[in-house]
C-alpha positions as CSV (number, residue, x, y, z in Angstrom):
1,X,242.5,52.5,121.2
2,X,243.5,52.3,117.4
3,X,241.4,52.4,114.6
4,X,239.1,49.8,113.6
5,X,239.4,48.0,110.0
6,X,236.5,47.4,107.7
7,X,236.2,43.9,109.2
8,X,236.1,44.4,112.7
9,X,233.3,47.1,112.2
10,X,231.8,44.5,110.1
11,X,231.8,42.0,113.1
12,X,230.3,44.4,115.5
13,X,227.8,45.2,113.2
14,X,227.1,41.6,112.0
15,X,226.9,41.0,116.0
16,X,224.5,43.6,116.9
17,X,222.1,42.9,114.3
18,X,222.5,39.2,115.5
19,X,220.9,39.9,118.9
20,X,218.5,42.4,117.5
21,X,217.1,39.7,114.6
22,X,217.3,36.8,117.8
23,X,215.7,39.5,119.7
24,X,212.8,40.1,117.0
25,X,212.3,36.5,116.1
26,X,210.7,36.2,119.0
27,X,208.2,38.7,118.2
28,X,205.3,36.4,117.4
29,X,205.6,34.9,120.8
30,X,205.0,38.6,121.8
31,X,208.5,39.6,122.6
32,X,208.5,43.0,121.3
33,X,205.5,45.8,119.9
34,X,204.6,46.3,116.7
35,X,205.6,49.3,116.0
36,X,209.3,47.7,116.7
37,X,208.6,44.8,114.6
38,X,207.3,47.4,111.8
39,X,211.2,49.2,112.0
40,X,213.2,46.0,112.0
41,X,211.8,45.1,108.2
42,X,213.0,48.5,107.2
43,X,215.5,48.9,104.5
44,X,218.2,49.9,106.7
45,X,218.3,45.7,107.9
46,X,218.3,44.9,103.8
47,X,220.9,47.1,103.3
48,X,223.1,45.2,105.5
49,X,222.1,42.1,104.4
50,X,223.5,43.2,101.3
51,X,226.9,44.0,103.2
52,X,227.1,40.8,104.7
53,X,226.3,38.9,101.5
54,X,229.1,40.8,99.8
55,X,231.3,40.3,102.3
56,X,230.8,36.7,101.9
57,X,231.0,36.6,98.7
58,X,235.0,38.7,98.8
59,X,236.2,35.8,100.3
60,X,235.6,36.4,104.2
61,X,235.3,33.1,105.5
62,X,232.9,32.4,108.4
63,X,236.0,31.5,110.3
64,X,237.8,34.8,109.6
65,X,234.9,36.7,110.8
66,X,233.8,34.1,113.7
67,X,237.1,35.2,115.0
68,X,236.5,37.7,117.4
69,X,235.0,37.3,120.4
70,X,231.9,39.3,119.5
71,X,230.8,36.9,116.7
72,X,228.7,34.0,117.8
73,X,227.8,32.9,114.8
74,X,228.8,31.7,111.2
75,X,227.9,34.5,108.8
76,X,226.2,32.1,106.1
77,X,223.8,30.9,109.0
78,X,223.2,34.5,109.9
79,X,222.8,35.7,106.7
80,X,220.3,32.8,105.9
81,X,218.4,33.9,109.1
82,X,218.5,37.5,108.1
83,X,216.5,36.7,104.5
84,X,214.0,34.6,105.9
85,X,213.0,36.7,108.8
86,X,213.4,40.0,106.5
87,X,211.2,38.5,103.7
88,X,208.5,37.4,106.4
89,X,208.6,40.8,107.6
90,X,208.4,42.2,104.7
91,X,205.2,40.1,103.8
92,X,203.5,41.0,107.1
93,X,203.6,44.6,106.5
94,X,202.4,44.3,103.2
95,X,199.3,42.7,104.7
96,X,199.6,46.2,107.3
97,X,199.9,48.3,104.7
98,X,196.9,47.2,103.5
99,X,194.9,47.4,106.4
100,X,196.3,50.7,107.5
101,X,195.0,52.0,103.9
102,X,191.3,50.5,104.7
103,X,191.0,52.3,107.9
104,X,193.0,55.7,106.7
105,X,190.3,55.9,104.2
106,X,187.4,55.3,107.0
107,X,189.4,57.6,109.8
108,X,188.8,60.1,106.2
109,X,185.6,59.9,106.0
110,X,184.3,59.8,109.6
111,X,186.3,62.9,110.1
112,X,184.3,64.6,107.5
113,X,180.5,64.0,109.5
114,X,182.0,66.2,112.2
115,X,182.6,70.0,113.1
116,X,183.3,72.1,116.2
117,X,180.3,72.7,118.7
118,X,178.5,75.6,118.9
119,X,177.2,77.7,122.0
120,X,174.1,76.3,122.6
121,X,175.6,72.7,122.4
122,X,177.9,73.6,125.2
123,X,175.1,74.9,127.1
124,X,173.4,71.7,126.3
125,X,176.4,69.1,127.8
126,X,176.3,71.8,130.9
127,X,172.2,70.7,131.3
128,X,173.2,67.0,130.1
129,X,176.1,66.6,133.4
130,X,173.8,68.5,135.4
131,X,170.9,65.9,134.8
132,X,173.2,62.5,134.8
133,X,172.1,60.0,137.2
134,X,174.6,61.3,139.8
135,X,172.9,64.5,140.2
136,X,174.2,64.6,143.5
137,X,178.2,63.7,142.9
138,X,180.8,64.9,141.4
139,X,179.8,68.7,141.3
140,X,183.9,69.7,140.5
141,X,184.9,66.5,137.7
142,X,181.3,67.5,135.9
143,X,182.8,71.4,135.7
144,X,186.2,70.4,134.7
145,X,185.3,67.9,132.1
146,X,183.0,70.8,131.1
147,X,186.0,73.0,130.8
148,X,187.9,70.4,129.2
149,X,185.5,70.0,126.2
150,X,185.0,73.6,125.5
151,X,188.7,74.0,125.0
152,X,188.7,71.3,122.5
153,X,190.4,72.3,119.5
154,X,189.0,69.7,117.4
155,X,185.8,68.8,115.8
156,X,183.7,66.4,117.8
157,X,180.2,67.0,117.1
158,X,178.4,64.7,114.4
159,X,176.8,66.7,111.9
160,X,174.1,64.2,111.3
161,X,173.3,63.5,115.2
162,X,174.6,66.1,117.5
163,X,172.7,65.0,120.5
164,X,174.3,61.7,120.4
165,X,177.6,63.4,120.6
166,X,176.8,65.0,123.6
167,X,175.4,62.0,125.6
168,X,178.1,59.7,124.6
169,X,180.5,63.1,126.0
170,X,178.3,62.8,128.9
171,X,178.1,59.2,129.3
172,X,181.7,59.2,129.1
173,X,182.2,61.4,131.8
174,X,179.7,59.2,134.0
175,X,182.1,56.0,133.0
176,X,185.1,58.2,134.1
177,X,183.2,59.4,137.8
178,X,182.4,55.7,138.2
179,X,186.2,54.4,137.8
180,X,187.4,56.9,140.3
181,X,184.4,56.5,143.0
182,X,183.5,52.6,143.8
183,X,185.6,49.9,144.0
184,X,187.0,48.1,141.0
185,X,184.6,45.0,141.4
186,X,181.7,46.2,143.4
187,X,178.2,45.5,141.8
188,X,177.9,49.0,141.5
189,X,180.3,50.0,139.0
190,X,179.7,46.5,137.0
191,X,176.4,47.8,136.2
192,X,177.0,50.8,135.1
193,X,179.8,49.1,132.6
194,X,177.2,46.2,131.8
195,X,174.7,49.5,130.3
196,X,177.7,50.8,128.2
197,X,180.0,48.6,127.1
198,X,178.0,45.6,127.2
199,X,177.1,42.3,129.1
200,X,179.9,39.6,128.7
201,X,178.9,37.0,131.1
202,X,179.2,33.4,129.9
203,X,180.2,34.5,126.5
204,X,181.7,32.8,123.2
205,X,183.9,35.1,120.7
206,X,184.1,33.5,117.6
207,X,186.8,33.3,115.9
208,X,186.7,36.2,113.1
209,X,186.4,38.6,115.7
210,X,190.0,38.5,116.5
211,X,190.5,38.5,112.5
212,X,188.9,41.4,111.3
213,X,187.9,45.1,112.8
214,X,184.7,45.5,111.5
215,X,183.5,41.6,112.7
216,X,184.8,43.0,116.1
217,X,183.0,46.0,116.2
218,X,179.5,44.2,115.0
219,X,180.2,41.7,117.5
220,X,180.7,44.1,120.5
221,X,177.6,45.7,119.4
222,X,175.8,42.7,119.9
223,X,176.5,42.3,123.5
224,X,175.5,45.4,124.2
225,X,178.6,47.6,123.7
226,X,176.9,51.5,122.9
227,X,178.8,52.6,120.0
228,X,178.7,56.1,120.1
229,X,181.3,56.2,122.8
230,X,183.6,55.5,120.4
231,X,181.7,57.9,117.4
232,X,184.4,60.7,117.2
233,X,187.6,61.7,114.8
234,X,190.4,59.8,116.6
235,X,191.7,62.8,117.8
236,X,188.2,63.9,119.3
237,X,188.3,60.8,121.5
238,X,192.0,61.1,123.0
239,X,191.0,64.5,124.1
240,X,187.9,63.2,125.9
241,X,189.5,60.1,127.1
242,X,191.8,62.5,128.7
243,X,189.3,65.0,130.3
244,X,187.1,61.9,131.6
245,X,189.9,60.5,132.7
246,X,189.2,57.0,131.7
247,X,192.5,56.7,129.9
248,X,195.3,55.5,132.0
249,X,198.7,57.6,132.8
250,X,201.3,55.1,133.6
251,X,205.0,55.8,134.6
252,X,205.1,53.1,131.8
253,X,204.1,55.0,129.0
254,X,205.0,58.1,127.1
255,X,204.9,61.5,128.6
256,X,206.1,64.6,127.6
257,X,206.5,68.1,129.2
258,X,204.5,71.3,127.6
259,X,205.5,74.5,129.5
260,X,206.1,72.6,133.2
261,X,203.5,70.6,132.8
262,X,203.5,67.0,132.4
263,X,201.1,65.5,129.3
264,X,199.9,62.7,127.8
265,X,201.0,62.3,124.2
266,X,197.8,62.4,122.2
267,X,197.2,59.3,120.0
268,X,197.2,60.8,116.4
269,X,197.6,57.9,113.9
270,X,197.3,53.8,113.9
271,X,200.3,53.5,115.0
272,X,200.4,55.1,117.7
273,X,197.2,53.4,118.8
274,X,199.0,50.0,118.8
275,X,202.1,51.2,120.4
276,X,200.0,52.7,123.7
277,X,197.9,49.5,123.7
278,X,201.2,47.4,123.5
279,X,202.4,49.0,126.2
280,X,199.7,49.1,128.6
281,X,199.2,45.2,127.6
282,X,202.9,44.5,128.7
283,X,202.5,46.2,131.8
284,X,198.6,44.8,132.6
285,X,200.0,41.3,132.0
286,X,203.3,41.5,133.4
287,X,201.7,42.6,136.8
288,X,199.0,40.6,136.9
289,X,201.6,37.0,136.5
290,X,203.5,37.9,139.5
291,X,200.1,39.0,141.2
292,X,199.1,35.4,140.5
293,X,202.6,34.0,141.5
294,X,202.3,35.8,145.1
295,X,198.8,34.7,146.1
296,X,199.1,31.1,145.0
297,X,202.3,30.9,146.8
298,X,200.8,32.7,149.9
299,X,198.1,30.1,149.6
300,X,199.4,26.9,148.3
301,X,203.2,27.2,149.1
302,X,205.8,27.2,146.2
303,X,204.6,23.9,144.7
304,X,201.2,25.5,143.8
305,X,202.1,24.8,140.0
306,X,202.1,21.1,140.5
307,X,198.6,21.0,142.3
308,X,196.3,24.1,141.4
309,X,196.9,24.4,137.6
310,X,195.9,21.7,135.0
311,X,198.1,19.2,133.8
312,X,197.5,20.0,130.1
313,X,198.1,23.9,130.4
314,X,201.0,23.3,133.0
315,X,202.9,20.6,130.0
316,X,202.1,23.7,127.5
317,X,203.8,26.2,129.5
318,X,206.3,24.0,130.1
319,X,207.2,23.3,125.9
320,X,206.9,27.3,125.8
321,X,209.9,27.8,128.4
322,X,212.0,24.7,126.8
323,X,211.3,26.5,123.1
324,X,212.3,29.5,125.0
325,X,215.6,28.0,126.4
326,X,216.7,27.0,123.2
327,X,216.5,30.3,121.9
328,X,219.2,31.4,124.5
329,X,216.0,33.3,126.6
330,X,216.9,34.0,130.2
331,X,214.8,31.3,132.2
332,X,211.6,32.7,133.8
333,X,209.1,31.3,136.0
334,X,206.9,28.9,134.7
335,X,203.7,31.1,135.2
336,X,205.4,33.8,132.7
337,X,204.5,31.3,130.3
338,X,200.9,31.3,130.7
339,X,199.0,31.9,127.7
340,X,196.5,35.4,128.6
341,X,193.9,33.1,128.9
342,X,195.1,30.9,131.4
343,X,194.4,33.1,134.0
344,X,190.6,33.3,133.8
345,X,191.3,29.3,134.0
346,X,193.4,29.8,137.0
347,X,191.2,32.5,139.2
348,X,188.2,31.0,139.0
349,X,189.2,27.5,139.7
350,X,187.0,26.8,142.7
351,X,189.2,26.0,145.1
352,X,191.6,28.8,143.6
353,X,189.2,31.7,143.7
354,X,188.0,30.5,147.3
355,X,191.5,30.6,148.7
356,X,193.5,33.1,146.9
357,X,191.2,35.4,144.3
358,X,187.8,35.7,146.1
359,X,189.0,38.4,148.4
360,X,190.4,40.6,145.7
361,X,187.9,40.4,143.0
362,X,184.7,39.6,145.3
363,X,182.4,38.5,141.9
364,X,184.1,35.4,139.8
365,X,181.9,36.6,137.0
366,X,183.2,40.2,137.2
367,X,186.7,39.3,136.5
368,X,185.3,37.0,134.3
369,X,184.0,39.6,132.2
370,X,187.0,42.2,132.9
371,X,189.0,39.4,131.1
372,X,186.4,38.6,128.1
373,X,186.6,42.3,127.2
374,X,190.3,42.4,127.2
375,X,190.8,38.7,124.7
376,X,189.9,40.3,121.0
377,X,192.3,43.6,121.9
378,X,194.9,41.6,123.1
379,X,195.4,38.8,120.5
380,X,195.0,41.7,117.7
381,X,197.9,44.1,119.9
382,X,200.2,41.0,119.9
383,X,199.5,39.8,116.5
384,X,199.7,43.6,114.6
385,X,196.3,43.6,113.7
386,X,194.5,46.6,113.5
387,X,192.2,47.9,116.6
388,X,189.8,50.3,117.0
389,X,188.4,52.9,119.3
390,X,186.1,50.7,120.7
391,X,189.0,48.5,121.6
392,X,190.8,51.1,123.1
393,X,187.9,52.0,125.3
394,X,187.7,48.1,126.7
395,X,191.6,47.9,127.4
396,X,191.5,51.1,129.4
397,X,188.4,50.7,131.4
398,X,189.6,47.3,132.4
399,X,192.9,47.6,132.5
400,X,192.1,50.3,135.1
401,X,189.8,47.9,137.1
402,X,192.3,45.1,137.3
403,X,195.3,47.1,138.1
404,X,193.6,48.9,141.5
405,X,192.0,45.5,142.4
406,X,195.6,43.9,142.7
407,X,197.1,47.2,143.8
408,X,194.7,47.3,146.3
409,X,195.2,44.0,147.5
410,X,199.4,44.7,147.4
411,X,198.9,47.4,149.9
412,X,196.9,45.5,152.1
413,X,199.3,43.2,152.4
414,X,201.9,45.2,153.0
415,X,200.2,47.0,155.9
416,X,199.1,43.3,157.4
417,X,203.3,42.9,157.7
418,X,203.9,46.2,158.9
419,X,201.1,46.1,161.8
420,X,203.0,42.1,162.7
């Protein structure tokens, strides 16, 4: 294969950043994570904007360089594409940038109000496990965790109010113990969620708490959400996440090796926050559409989109897959459409949740909730807004609960057609 000339390599490279720019402009319908979106407005894409401009402007005409087969489209409207979606870019990380300063100056100052535990703390989160209301159960988690946060290498204990450092430890070991032993829905483990992160039955979220952090927080508080689970250094709380085992390892998600064994990459800055949420998000909803898909068409038959979901929200999804078409997307079912939302709508339609939902979730208002709890963290994931710990805690605990309930209900199915 000869060499390539200047223009051919500018063809491939005005091509590629064509599909990655048709790729990205679909971030807003939440295409892609931020931390992708974050890389796209980099320099390196107004560099070759620059290229392509001056290319232009030596006299290569579109149809010189819509010659190839690569090219798909006419440099000027490429070009024109590249400067809008650059410039918007550019202003939405402005507005991060500013928001990632706001909370680098409180991750600061919340790091300073802690310090490293001594002795007779330990011995203190031994007597607090010991004591929990599961005196009786796990004997073995309560030792590791125990193990686990006396290897902590970072400072987790507030200076100001030590014991509440220790019983949120504790409380999220209990939140961890409770994940692991009952079932996803039953009343027991709703309970013990309702006295720590809050009671979210039949509730309103107004609309600044999907604006701003601190709104979130103060609203979360209000239900009932204890806030000193989440009252550690950021990397405090991935470590105890970890040893409570409340946060999630998915094949999905980042692992690395350390010496043969397999780890969890600890979350130690903003971004790295929102990429983990992202992910998890993707994966939670992905699953959870073609969970929905299978039961309604176990239930209903394939034409369950024409008689169990509302004529309003079926016409919206609908304009999203024509919008979605004309972008050149690969056509998907309708239900992949679906707003996050819409499934709450969906489930707990009567005869919906009778037929198809009842069986897997046993409590309407406890996937009701699951689902509450998971709205403010996912419209802030997909729009690039910050989140916080408290977020974070939500998203995994639910996440979890919604995952093993359809899991749960995938392997029944599957060993109903194996006994046939």
């Amino acid at each position: 294969m000869g060499t390539k000339t200047a223009i051919e390599l500018m063809q491939e490279e005005l091509f590629r950043k064509s599909q990655m720019f048709e790729r990205y402009s679909g971030f807003w319908y939440e295409q892609q994570s931020f931390l992708e979106m974050t890389r796209i407005a980099g320099s390196s894409q107004l560099e070759f904007l620059s290229k392509a401009t001056e290319a232009a402007r030596l006299s290569f005409s579109a149809a010189d360089l819509v010659g190839s087969s690569l090219l798909k489209t006419p440099l000027a409207a490429l070009t024109k594409s590249f400067a809008e979606q650059a410039t918007a870019f550019q202003q939405i990380n402005r507005s991060i940038a500013s928001d990632m300063g706001r909370f680098a100056l409180i991750s600061e100052q919340i790091a300073a109000r802690f310090r490293m535990p001594a002795i007779e703390e330990m011995a203190a989160l031994r007597n607090m496990l010991e004591a929990a209301h599961e005196a009786t159960r796990f004997v073995a988690e309560k030792m590791n965790f125990l193990r686990a946060a006396e290897s902590f290498q970072v400072a987790w204990i507030n200076i100001e109010s030590p014991l509440n450092s220790l019983k949120a430890l504790s409380d999220l070991n209990g939140i961890g113990n409770a994940l692991k032993t009952f079932q996803p829905f039953e009343s027991e483990l709703t309970g013990i969620l309702r006295s720590s992160l809050g009671d979210w039955r039949n509730v309103t979220i107004p609309q600044p708490v999907y604006e701003d952090a601190l709104e979130r927080v103060d609203f979360y508080a209000g239900q009932g959400f204890d806030l000193e689970l989440t009252n550690f250094p950021q990397p405090a709380f991935d470590l105890i996440l970890d040893a409570a085992e409340i946060r999630p390892r998915s094949p999905s998600l980042a692992v690395r090796k350390l010496e043969g064994a397999v780890t969890i990459e600890l979350l130690t800055d903003h971004e790295s926050m929102m990429g983990f949420a992202y992910d998890l998000l993707f994966e939670l909803e992905s699953r959870f559409r073609a969970f929905i898909h299978r039961q309604m068409v176990s239930r209903f038959g394939e034409q369950w989109l024409q008689r169990q979901v509302p004529g309003p929200m079926r016409k919206a999804w609908e304009s999203k897959r024509a919008v979605a078409l004309e972008r050149g997307e690969p056509i998907q079912d309708l239900i992949f459409y679906a707003d996050f939302t819409d499934y709450v709508t969906i489930i707990c339609r009567r005869d919906n949740w009778n037929s198809a939902f009842r069986e897997v979730f046993l409590r309407k208002e406890g996937v009701q909730e699951a689902f509450y709890r998971l709205f403010p963290i996912r419209i802030c994931t997909m729009h690039a807004r910050p989140i916080t710990q408290a977020d974070l805690l939500l998203l995994f605990v639910e996440s979890d609960r919604l995952l093993k309930a359809i899991d749960a209900k995938s392997r029944r199915a599957t060993r109903e057609v194996t006994a046939r």
